[in-house]
C-alpha positions in Angstrom: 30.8 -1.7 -56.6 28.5 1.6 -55.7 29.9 4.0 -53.0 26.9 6.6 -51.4 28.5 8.9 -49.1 26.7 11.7 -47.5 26.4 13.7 -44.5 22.9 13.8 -42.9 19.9 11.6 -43.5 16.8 13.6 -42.9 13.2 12.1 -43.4 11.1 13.4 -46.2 8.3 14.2 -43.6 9.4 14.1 -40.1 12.9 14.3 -38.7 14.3 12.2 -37.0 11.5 9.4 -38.2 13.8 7.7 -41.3 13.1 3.8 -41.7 16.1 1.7 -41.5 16.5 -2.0 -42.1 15.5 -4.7 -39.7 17.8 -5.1 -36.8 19.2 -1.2 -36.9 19.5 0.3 -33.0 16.9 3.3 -33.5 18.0 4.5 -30.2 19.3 3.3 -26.7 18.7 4.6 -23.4 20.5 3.9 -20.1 20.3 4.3 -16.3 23.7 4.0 -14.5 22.9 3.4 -11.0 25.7 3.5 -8.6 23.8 4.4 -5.0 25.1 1.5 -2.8 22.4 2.0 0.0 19.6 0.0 -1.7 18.5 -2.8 0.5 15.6 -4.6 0.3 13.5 -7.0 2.9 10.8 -10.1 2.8 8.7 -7.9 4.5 8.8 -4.9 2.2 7.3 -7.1 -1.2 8.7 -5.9 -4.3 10.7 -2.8 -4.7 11.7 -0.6 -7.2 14.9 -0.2 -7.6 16.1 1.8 -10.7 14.0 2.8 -14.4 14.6 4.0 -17.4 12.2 5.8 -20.4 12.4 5.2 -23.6 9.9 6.2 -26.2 10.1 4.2 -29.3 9.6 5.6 -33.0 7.6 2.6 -34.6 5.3 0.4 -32.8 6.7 -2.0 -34.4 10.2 -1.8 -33.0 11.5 -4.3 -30.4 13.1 -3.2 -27.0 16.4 -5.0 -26.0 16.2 -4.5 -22.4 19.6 -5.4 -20.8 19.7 -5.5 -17.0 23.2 -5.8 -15.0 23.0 -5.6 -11.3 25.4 -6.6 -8.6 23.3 -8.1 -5.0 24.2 -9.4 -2.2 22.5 -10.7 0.9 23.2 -12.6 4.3 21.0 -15.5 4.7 19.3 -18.9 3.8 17.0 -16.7 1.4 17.1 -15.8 -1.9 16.9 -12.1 -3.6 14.6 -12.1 -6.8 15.1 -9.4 -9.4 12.6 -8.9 -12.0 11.7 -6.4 -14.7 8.6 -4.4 -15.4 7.6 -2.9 -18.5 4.7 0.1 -17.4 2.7 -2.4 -15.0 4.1 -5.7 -16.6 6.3 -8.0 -15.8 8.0 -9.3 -18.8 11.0 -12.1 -19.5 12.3 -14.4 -16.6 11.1 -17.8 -15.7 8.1 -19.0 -15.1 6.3 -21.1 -12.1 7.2 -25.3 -12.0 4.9 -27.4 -12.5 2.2 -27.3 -10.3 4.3 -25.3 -7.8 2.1 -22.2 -6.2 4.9 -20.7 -3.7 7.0 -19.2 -6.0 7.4 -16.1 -8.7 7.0 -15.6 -12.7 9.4 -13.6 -14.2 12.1 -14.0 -12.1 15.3 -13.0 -14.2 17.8 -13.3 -11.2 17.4 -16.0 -8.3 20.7 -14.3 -6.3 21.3 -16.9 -2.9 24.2 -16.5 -0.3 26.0 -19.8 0.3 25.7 -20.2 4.0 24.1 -17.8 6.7 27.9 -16.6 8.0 30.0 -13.2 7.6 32.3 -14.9 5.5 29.8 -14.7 2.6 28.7 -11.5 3.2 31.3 -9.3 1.4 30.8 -10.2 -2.5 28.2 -8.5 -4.3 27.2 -11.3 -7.3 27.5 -9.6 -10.8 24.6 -10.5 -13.0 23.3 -9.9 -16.7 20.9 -11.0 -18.7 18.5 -9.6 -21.6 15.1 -10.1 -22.8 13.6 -8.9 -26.5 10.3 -6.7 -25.6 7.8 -6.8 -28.1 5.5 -3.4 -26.2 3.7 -2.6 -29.9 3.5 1.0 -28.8 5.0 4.6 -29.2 3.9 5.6 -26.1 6.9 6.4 -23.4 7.8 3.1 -21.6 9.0 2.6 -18.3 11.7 -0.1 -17.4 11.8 -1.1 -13.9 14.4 -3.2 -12.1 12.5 -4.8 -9.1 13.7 -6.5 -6.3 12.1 -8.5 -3.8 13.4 -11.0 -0.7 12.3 -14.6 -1.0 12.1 -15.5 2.8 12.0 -13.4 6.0 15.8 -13.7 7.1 16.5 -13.4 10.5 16.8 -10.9 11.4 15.2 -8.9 8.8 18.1 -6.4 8.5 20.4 -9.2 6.2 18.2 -8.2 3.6 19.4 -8.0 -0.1 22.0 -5.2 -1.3 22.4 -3.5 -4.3 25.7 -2.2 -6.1 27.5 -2.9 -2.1 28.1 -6.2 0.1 26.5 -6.6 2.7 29.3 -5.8 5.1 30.8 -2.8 5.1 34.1 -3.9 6.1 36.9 -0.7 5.5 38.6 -3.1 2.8 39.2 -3.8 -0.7 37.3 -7.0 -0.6 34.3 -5.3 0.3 34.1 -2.5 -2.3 30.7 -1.2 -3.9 30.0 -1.7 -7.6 27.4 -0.3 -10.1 24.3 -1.5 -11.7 22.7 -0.1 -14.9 19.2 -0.7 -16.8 19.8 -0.3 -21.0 17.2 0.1 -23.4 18.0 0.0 -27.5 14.8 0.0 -29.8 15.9 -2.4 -32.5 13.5 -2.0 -35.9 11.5 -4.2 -37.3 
């Protein structure tokens, strides 16, 4: 048995730039976003929500990107959140079949049960992640993007973010936090 202990690792040519193994974390970045006014509507298309930059050391690193988000909406309609890489959308489902009404890269299909108040004051927690493959060490830009399936009526029980949508002064109805996380995993 071989013991190597030391106290920095430093790369022969560039700081900072050291190759480890396959599967290390290089680096993570994260965006903790806890504004609880976000809202989004049918008739505003897709919105940006909340991003975060990373710039990876070797193009051929993967990103993990990790999205957890809490929405809720009043309605028959759904809320679709989606993830863009730059101008791309990446990860998610694709269309059915021969199906031309819906959205690609849908990672979240968030629906309210019924169209009364009593589902109106639970945000739904959700979380999923998708392995990037970008192939670049150019700064990337991760966007959680939100987008109302149907026009609900009326247009202001659009989808919420981090809050329910009523505001009712009790515990039942308290905001919560979403974040976007980023590690570059090596390759």
């Amino acid at each position: 048995m071989s013991t190597l202990s030391v106290d920095t690792i430093q790369g022969q040519t560039t700081v900072g730039d050291v190759k480890l193994p396959k599967g290390c974390i290089l680096q993570v970045e994260q965006t903790f976003y806890d504004t609880n006014t976000t809202s989004f509507s049918q008739s505003e298309g897709d919105v940006s929500l909340y991003s975060v930059n990373i710039t990876p050391k070797f193009a051929t690193s993967k990103i993990l990107v990790t999205i957890d988000i809490n929405v809720s909406h009043l309605d028959n309609y759904s809320a679709l959140i989606r993830c863009k890489r730059d101008s791309t959308y990446i990860g998610g489902g694709q269309i059915f079949s021969t199906n031309t009404n819906q959205f690609t890269n849908v990672w979240f299909n968030v629906r309210s049960p019924g169209g009364t108040a009593t589902h109106a004051n639970c945000p739904l927690a959700c979380s999923q992640s998708f392995l990037d493959n970008p192939a670049t060490t150019s700064q990337l830009t991760y966007t959680v993007m939100g987008r109302q399936s149907g026009t609900p009526s009326p247009d202001a029980h659009a989808a919420y973010v981090n809050r329910p949508v009523s505001q009712a002064n009790n515990a039942y109805a308290s905001s919560a936090a979403s974040t976007i996380t980023v590690m570059e995993i090596a390759q």
